[in-house]
C-alpha positions as CSV (number, residue, x, y, z in Angstrom):
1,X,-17.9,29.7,87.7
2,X,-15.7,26.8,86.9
3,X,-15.0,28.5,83.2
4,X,-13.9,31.5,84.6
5,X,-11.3,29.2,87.3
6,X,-9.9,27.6,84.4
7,X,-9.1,30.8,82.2
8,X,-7.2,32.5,85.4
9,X,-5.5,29.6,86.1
10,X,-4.6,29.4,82.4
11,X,-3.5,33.5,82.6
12,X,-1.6,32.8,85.7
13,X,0.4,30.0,84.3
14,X,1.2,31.8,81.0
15,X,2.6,34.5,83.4
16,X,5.0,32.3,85.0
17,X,8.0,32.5,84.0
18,X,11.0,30.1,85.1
19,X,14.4,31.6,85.5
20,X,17.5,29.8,83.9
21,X,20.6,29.5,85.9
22,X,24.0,29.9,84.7
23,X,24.6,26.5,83.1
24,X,20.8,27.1,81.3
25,X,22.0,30.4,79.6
26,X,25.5,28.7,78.8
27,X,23.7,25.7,76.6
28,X,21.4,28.7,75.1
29,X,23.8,30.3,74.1
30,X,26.2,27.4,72.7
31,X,23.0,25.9,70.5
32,X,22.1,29.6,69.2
33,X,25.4,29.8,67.8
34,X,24.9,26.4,65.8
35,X,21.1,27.0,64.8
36,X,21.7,25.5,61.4
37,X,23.3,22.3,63.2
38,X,20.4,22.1,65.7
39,X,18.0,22.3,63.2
40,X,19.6,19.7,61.0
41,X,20.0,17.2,63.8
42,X,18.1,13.8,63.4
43,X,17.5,14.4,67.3
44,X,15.1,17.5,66.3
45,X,11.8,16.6,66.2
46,X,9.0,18.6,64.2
47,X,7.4,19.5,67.9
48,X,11.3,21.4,68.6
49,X,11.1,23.0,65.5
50,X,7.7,24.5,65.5
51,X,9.2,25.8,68.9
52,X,12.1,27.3,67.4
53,X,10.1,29.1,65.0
54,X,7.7,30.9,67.5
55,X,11.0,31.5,69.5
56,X,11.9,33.1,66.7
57,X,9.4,34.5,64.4
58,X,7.3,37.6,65.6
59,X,4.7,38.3,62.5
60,X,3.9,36.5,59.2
61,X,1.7,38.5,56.9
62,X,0.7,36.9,54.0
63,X,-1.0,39.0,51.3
64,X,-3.2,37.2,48.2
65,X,-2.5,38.9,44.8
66,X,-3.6,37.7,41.5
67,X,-0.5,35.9,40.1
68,X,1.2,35.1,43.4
69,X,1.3,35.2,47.3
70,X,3.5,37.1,49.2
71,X,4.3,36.1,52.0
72,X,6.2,38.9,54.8
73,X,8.0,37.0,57.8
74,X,9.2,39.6,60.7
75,X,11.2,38.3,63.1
76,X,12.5,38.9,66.7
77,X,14.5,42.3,66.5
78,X,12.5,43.1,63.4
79,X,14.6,41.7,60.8
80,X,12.3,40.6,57.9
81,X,12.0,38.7,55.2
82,X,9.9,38.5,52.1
83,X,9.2,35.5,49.8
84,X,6.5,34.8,47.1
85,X,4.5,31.6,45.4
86,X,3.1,31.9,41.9
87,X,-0.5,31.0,42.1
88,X,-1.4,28.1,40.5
89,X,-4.5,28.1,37.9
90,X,-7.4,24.9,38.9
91,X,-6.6,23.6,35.9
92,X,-2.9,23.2,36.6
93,X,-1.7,19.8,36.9
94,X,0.7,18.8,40.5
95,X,3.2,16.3,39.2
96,X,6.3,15.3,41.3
97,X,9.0,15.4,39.7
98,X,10.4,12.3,38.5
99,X,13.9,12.8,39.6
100,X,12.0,12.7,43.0
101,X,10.7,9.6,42.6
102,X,14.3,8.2,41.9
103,X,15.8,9.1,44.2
104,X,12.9,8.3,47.1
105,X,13.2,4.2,44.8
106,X,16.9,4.7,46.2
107,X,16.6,5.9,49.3
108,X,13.6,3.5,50.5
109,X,16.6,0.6,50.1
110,X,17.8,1.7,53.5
111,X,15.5,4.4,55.0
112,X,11.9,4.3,56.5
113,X,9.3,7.8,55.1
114,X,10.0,9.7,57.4
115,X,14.0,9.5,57.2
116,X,13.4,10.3,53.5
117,X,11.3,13.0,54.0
118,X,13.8,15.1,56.2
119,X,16.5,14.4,53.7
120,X,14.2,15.3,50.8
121,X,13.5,18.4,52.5
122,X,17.1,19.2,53.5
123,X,17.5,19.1,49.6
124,X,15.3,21.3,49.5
125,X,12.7,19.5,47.2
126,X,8.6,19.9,47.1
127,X,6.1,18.1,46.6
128,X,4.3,18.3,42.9
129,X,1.7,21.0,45.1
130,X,5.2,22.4,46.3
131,X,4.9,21.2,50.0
132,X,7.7,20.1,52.1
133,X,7.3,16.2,52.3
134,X,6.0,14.7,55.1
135,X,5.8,10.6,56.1
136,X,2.2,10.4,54.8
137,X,3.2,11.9,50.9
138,X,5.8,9.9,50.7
139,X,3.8,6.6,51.6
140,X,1.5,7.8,49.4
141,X,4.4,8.1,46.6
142,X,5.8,4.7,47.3
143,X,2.2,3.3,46.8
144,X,1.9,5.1,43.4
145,X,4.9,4.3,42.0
146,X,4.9,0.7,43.7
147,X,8.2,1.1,45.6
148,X,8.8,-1.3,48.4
149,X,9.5,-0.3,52.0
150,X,13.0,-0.7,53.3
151,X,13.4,-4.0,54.0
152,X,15.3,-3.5,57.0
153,X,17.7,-1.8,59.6
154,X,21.0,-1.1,58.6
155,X,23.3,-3.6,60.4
156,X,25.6,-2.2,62.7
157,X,28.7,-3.3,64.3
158,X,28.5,-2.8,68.3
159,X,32.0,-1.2,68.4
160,X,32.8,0.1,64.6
161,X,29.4,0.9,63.3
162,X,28.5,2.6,61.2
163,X,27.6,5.1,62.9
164,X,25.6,8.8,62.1
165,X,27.8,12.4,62.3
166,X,25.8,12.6,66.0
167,X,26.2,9.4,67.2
168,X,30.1,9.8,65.9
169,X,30.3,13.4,67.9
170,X,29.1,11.2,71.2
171,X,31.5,8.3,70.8
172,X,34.5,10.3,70.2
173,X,33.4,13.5,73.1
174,X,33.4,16.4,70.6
175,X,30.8,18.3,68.9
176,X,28.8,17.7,65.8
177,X,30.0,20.5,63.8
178,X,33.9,19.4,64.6
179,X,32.7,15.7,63.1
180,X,31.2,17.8,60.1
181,X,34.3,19.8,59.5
182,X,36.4,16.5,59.9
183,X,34.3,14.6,57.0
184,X,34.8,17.8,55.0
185,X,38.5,17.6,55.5
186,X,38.7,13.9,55.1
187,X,40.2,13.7,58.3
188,X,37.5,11.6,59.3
189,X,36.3,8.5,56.5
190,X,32.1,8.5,55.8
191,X,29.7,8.5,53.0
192,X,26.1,9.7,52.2
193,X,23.9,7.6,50.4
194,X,22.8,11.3,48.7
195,X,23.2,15.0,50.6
196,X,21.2,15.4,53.8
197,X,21.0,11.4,54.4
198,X,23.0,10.3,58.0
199,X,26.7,9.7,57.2
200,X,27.8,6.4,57.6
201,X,31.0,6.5,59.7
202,X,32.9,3.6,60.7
203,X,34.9,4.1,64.2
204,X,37.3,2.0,64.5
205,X,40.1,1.2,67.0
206,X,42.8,3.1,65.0
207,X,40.5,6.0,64.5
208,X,38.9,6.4,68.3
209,X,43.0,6.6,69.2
210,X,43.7,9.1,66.8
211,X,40.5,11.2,66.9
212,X,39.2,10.7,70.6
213,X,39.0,13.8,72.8
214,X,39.0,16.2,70.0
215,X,42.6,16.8,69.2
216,X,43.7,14.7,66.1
217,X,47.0,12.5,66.3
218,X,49.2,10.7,64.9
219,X,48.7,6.7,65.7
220,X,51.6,4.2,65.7
């Protein structure tokens, strides 16, 4: 039967597995040891990340008590770990927090809802039913609260900028965590509009010269 075609065919592909050569296993191995970075990345789409998570994750077991949830996440090589979430009562009200609300009013100036939901979430906020935010709950915020849209793209300069920590690490041919360690430093000049927004980097002449290729020098 045609059913039974289309499930072997779906077996056999799910048994196929394509070996990685030597340059595959190098670039594995480079991203595993920045996770945190990769994860981060403006490049990383939702899709990638659900990805990395089944790479990653072997088990979650969630168990219902009368107070909270608990929720057990095993992992490749068995490491686990445990978190919980008090259980809210029907009654309870879901209010986001106001400080929130402030800051998405500041950050809607110069980023579209899905921009300010990653940075919300790299803050580590919740929504007022404590759930990451996502494009649609923060449209939905905006609405409530009446908070225009951002007006517009940031302009950019073609050579200076500004210019993100990845589009910087691109530019100047070194690695985003050596851009991150350089803004830490203050080796390298950028703001944030708040932590976990882009940086804002401005690359000029004088700073490609000294900064270009890595190795930071001393100019004129």
């Amino acid at each position: 039967m045609e059913l039974d075609e289309v499930c072997q065919k779906a077996e056999a592909a799910q048994k196929q597995t394509l070996a990685l050569n030597d340059e595959d296993i190098a670039r594995a191995e480079q991203l595993a040891g920045h996770l945190e970075e990769v994860w981060n990345a403006e490049t990383t789409t939702n899709r990638d990340k659900k990805r990395l998570l089944r790479c990653l994750i072997e088990e979650v077991q969630l168990t219902t008590e009368e107070k909270r949830y608990v929720i057990r996440i095993i992992w490749k090589g068995d490491a686990t770990t445990e978190l919980e979430v008090v259980r809210r009562g029907s009654g309870t009200g879901h209010i986001t927090s106001e400080d929130d609300i402030e800051l998405v009013r500041l950050l809607a100036k110069e980023f579209d809802d899905a921009q300010i939901a990653r940075i919300l979430n790299k803050q580590g906020r919740r929504t007022g039913f404590r759930n990451p935010y996502t494009q649609s709950n923060v449209l939905s915020m905006r609405g409530r609260h009446k908070i225009p849209k951002c007006p517009q793209k940031l302009v950019k300069d073609p050579k200076e900028g500004p210019v993100t920590a990845d589009e910087a690490s691109v530019e100047l041919g070194v690695c985003t965590s050596t851009i991150q360690r350089w803004l830490q430093d203050g080796i390298l000049a950028g703001e944030q509009l708040t932590p976990g927004a882009p940086w804002r980097i401005l690359l000029g002449d004088e700073v490609r010269k000294k900064l270009s290729g890595g190795t930071p020098r001393r100019v004129g």
